[in-house]
Each structure stands twice: as structure tokens, then as C-alpha cells.
PAVEXDO-895771 format. One record per residue (C-alpha): x, y, z; residue in three letters. Coordinates in steps of 0.5 Angstrom, whole numbers, padded with zeros to 4 digits, always signed. Example, Ala and Ser with C-alpha at 12.3 -4.5 7.8 and 13.67 -1.06 7.14 Angstrom:
% PAVEXDO-895771
+0025-0009+0016ALA +0027-0002+0014SER 
% end
This chain:
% PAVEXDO-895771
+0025-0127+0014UNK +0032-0128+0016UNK +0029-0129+0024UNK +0025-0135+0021UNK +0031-0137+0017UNK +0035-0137+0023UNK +0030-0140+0028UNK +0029-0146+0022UNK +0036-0147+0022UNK +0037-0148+0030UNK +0032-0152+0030UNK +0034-0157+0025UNK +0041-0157+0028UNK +0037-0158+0035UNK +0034-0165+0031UNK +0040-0167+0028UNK +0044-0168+0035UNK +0038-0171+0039UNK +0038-0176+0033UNK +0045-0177+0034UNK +0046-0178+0041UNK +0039-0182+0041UNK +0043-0187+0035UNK +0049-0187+0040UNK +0044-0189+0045UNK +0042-0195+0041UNK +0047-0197+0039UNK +0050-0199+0047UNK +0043-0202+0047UNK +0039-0197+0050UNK +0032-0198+0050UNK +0026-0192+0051UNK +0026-0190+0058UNK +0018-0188+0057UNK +0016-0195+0057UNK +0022-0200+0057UNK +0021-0201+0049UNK +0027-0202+0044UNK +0027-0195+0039UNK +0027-0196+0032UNK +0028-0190+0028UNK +0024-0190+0022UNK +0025-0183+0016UNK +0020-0181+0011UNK +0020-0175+0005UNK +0013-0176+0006UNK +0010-0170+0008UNK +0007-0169+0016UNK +0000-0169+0016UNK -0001-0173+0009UNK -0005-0180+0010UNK +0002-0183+0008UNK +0004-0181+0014UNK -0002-0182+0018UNK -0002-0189+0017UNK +0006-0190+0019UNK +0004-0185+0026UNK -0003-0191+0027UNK +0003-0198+0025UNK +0007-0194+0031UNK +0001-0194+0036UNK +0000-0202+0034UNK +0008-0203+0034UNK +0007-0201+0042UNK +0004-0206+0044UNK +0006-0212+0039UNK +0007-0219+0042UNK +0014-0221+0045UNK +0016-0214+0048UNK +0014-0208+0042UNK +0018-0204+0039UNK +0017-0196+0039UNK +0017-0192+0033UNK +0020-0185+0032UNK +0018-0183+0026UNK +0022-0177+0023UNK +0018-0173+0017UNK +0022-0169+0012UNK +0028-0167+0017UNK +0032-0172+0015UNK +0034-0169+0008UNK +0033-0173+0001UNK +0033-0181+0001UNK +0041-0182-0001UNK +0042-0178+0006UNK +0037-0182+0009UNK +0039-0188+0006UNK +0047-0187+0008UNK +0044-0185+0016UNK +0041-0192+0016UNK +0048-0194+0014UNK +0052-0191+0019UNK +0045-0193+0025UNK +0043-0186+0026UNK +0037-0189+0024UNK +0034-0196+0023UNK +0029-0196+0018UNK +0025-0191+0013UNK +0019-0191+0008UNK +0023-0191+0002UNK +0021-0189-0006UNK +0024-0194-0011UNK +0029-0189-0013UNK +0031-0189-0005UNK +0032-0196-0005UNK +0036-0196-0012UNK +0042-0194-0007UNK +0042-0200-0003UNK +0041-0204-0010UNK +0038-0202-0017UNK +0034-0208-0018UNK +0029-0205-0015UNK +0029-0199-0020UNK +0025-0202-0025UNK +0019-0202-0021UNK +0019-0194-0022UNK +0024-0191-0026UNK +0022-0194-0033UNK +0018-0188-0036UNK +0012-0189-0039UNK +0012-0196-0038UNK +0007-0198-0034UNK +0000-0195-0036UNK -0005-0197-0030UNK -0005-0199-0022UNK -0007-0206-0024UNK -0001-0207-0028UNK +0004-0204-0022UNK +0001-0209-0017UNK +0002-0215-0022UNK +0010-0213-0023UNK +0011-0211-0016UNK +0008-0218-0013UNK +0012-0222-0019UNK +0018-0219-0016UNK +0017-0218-0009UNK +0020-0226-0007UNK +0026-0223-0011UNK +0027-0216-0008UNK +0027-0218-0002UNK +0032-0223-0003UNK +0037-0219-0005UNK +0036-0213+0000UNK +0036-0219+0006UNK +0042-0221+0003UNK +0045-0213+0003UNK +0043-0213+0010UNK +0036-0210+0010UNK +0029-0212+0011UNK +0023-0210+0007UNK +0017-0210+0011UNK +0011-0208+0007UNK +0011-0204+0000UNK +0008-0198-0002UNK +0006-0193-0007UNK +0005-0185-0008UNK +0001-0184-0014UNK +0004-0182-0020UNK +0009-0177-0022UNK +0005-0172-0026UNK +0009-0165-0029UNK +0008-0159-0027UNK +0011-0153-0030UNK +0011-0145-0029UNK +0009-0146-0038UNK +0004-0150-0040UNK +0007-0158-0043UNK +0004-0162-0048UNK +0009-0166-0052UNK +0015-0167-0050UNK +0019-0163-0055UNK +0015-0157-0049UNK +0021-0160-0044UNK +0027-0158-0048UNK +0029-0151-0046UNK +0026-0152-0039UNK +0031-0152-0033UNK +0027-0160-0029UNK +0028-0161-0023UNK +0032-0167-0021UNK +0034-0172-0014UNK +0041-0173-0013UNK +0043-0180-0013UNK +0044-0183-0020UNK +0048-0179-0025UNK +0046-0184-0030UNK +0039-0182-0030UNK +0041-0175-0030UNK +0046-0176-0036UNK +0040-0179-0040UNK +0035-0174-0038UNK +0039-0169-0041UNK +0037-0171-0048UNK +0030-0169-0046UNK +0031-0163-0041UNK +0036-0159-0037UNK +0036-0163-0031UNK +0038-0159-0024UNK +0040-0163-0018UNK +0038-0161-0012UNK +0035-0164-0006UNK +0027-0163-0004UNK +0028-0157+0000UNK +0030-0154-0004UNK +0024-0155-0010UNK +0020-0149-0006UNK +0025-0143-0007UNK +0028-0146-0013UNK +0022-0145-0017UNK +0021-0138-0013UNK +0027-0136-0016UNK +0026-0139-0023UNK +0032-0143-0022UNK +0027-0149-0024UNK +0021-0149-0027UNK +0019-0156-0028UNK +0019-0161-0023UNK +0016-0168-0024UNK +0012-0170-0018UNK +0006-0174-0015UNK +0000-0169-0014UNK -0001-0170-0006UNK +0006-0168-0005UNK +0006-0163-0010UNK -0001-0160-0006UNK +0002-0161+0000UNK +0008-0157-0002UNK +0004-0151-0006UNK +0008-0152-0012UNK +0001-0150-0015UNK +0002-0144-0013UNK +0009-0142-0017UNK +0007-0147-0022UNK +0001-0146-0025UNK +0001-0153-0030UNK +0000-0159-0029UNK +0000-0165-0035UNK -0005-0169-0033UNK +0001-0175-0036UNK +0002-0181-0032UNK +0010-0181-0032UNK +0012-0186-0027UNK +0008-0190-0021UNK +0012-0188-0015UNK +0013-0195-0011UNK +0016-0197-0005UNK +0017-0199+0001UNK +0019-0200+0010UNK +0026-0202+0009UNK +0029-0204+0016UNK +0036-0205+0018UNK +0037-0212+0018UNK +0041-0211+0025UNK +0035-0208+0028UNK +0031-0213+0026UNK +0034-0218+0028UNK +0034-0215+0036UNK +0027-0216+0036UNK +0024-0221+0039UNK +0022-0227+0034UNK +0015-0226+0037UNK +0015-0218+0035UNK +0017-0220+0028UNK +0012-0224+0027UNK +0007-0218+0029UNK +0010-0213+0025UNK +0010-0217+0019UNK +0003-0219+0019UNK +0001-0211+0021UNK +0006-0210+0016UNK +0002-0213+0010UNK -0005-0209+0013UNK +0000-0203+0013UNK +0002-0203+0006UNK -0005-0205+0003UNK -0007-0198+0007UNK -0002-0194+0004UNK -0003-0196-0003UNK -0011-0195-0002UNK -0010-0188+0001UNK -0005-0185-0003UNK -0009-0187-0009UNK -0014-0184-0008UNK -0010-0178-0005UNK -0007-0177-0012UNK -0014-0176-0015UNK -0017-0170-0010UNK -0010-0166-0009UNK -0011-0164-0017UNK -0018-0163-0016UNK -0016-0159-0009UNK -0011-0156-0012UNK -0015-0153-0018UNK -0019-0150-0013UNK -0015-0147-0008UNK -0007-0145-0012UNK -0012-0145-0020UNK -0008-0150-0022UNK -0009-0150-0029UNK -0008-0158-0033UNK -0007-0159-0039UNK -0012-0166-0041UNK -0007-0171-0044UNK -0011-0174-0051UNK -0009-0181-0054UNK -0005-0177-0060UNK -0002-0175-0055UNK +0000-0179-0050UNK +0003-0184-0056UNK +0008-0178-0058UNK +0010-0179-0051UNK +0011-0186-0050UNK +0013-0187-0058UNK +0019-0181-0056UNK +0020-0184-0049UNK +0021-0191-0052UNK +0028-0188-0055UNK +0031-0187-0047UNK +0029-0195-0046UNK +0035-0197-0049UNK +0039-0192-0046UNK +0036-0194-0039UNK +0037-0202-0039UNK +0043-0203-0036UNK +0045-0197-0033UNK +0039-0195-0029UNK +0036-0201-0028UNK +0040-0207-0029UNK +0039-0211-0036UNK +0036-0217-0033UNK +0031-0214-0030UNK +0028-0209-0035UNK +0027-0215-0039UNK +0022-0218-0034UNK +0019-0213-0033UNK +0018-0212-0041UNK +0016-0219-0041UNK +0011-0219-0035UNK +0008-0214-0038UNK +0006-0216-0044UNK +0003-0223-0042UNK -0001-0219-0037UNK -0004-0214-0043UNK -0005-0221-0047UNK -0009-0224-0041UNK -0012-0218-0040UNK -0015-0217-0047UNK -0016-0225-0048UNK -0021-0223-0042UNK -0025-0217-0043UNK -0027-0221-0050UNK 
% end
């Protein structure tokens, strides 16, 4: 075990310093020596092997031969640490871009948070794709200005909760020890009221849980299964939480070394890209539960409207709390007013 922990570890620093002297390299307008293209360096929490991160593997392939020159993609796949790491990477050039969640991208700017962490706001995919285009003219606007293009947007699923003891309200919550991303000590505050939140970072999740230092984690089904959380778990509430939402973000100072040819080549293959993700990572939500129940004997607890009201009813308490802080004011509003016209257009339709 310790010659395996060893061996990890040597390997992680191996990658680090190849990142960084390939950073460097770019930085002095190196390009790759293979082909003579420009290397973007692109990071992803998305685990190897998932269609999330085939589909960024298959966008690389084509990027290769984009119009005015290409570009080559390096992707690299959970071995940049959690997404305010990856974030401040991209900062500093030591990577050109990511596939960011909502929360990620909250610490470039927090507008982008009410796509995501508002708790039981949303109720289905369609109400998602109906903010999300609303605001996207918007959102990428304020990233463009804070020096980053959004190249397509993308989802996850939804965060489901899977605990060591079976949940079914939300006062199941309050003596479990939850496990909590780093970044937004604000959400963290509020959380407090529902649960004991503990901060770590994804790679510790696994071992965490092994150790009872949590024993709940809120998080998609696909990377749960790709993360065998079933096995130290054995519960899941079948309760949509939250859509994870997000996005390809770029360095504006890479983006603007490519050719005007190459960015009109990867926005369109972008769009088809981000229509992709969405697509698969949908239906991958669905089959890792059912895969999970089958192969780590998941157990899920069925959600009933009684109880789903108690939890949106509860839940609604912390929206207060949440505007203004987590998600800025103004924008919290929208969102609440988008979807209530889409509920009222829908229900007027279906009549």
C-alpha cells in the first residue's frame, strides 16, 4: 500500500513538472514540436473514461485539423486538483482552459452561480436549457470582459445524495458530516444550517468516506459510479438537488493567438460539442444508478411528492440567505422570473 501511495505520488509530481515546463514553453511561443501546432492546455474533474471526457478527447482530434493552422489539445483529467486549483492554473498559464462546473467558474465571477447552486430551484432538464440560453448572451459577456472565452456550455447530471444511512427529509441531514468543495466559504456558512459540512478536495472524497471522516457527499450519479462511492455508501436519495452546469472556458490570452480562421472553427465545433455533452452526460446520469444498484447494491431511496414538497418547502428558507452572497442579487432575481414565465407558458401550453 505504501509502495503504491509512493508511486502515486511520484508520478503526480512527474506531471506537475512536465506541466509546468510545457507552461513555460508556451509562454515563450513555443508550439508542438509533433506537428508544428499551437498547444492549448485544457483541465477537467471529469473523470478518464467517462463520455464527458471521450467527447473532449474526439473535439481534440478535430481541433487538429481546424482551419487557419489547428491547435493541439492536451487534456488533463482529474490530476489538476479541484477546480479553484485549476482555475488559478489558468491564471497563472500553467494551463489555457478547462471544462469548468458553474461553481468552478463562480471564482472568475459569481454570476454564473445561479445556473447551479440555488438548490431545488430547478425541476427539469428543459427549465435548465431555457435559463441557460436566456443568460448565456450575458455570461459571456462578463467572462469575456474578466478575460475568458466560453466556448460551449455543458452539464453533468444532477447532484443526487448518497449517504453511509438511508435520507429521506431534510432534518436526515443534520447530524451527517457532508462533504463540501472549497471555494465559497459563504455557501459553506449556509450549509451549516442543514449539515456539518467538511471541505476537502475531490481526491479526498474515497478515503474520506473509508474513514468515516464523511458520510454523505452530494454528487452526480456518473461520477459517483466512476468513483465507487456506491461501495462505501450504500444510499442514494433519488432527489434532484442541483443541475451541474458548465462550461469550456479559455484564456482570453490564448484565444486571441489563434488564428481568426481556427476560432471560427472551434466555435461552431464547439456548439456541436456542448449539444454532445449535454446529450450523453444525461443519459449517463440515469444508467450509472441503475449500474450502481447492480454492480456496488446501491440501495435508493424513491423520492414522493410529499416528500420532495418538504424538501423544496425547507430548502426555500436558505434562498434569502443564498441571494446576494452566492449568487449575486440581480441575478437570482432573473432566474426566479425566467422561471416563472416558462412554468406559466408551459402549463398554458399542455391545456
Amino acid at each position: 500500500m505504501l509502495l503504491k501511495k509512493l508511486t502515486r505520488q511520484a508520478f503526480a509530481l512527474a506531471g506537475a513538472v512536465s506541466l509546468i515546463g510545457g507552461a513555460a514553453r508556451l509562454m515563450h511561443g513555443e508550439v508542438c514540436a509533433a506537428d508544428a501546432l499551437p498547444v492549448i492546455r485544457i483541465a477537467t474533474v471529469a473523470p478518464k473514461g467517462s463520455s464527458f471526457h471521450a467527447s473532449l478527447q474526439a473535439m481534440g482530434q478535430r481541433w487538429k485539423s481546424a482551419p487557419g493552422g489547428g491547435v493541439a489539445l492536451d487534456i488533463y483529467a482529474q490530476s489538476q486538483g479541484g477546480e479553484p486549483a485549476i482555475v488559478r492554473r489558468m491564471r497563472v498559464n500553467q494551463l489555457q482552459g478547462a471544462m469548468l462546473t458553474a461553481a468552478g467558474m463562480g471564482q472568475i465571477d459569481k454570476s454564473v452561480t445561479a445556473l447551479q447552486m440555488m438548490p431545488m430551484m430547478f425541476r427539469s432538464w428543459e427549465e435548465v436549457d431555457h435559463v441557460r440560453e436566456k443568460l448565456r448572451p450575458k455570461l459571456e459577456r462578463i467572462f469575456l470582459e474578466k478575460g475568458f472565452v466560453v466556448l460551449f456550455w455543458g452539464d453533468a447530471g444532477w447532484v443526487r445524495w448518497f449517504s453511509k444511512v438511508p435520507i429521506r427529509t431534510p432534518s436526515d441531514l443534520k447530524p451527517l458530516k457532508v462533504f463540501t468543495s472549497s471555494g465559497d466559504p459563504e455557501a459553506v456558512e449556509i450549509l451549516k444550517e442543514y449539515y456539518q459540512p467538511v471541505v476537502l478536495e475531490p481526491d479526498k472524497i474515497f478515503s474520506s468516506l473509508s474513514t468515516d471522516m464523511i458520510n454523505a457527499i452530494p454528487i452526480p450519479a456518473f461520477i459517483g459510479n466512476a468513483m465507487q462511492v456506491g461501495t462505501q455508501t450504500g444510499y442514494m436519495l433519488d432527489l434532484k438537488w442541483v443541475p451541474v452546469v458548465g462550461a469550456m472556458v479559455l484564456t482570453s490570452t490564448a484565444w486571441n493567438k489563434l488564428s481568426a480562421d481556427t476560432r471560427a472553427a472551434l466555435i461552431a465545433d464547439g456548439e456541436k460539442t456542448g449539444s454532445e455533452i449535454r446529450t450523453n452526460s444525461r443519459s449517463e446520469d440515469n444508467a450509472a444508478i441503475l449500474v450502481m444498484q447492480d454492480k456496488q447494491k446501491l440501495k435508493v431511496q424513491a423520492v414522493t411528492p410529499e416528500i420532495e414538497a418538504d424538501w423544496v418547502k425547507v430548502i426555500a428558507r436558505t434562498h434569502p440567505k443564498i441571494r446576494g452572497s452566492v449568487v449575486p442579487a440581480a441575478i437570482f432575481d432573473e432566474v426566479v422570473t425566467l422561471l416563472k414565465d416558462f412554468r406559466a407558458a408551459t402549463r398554458g401550453a399542455t391545456k
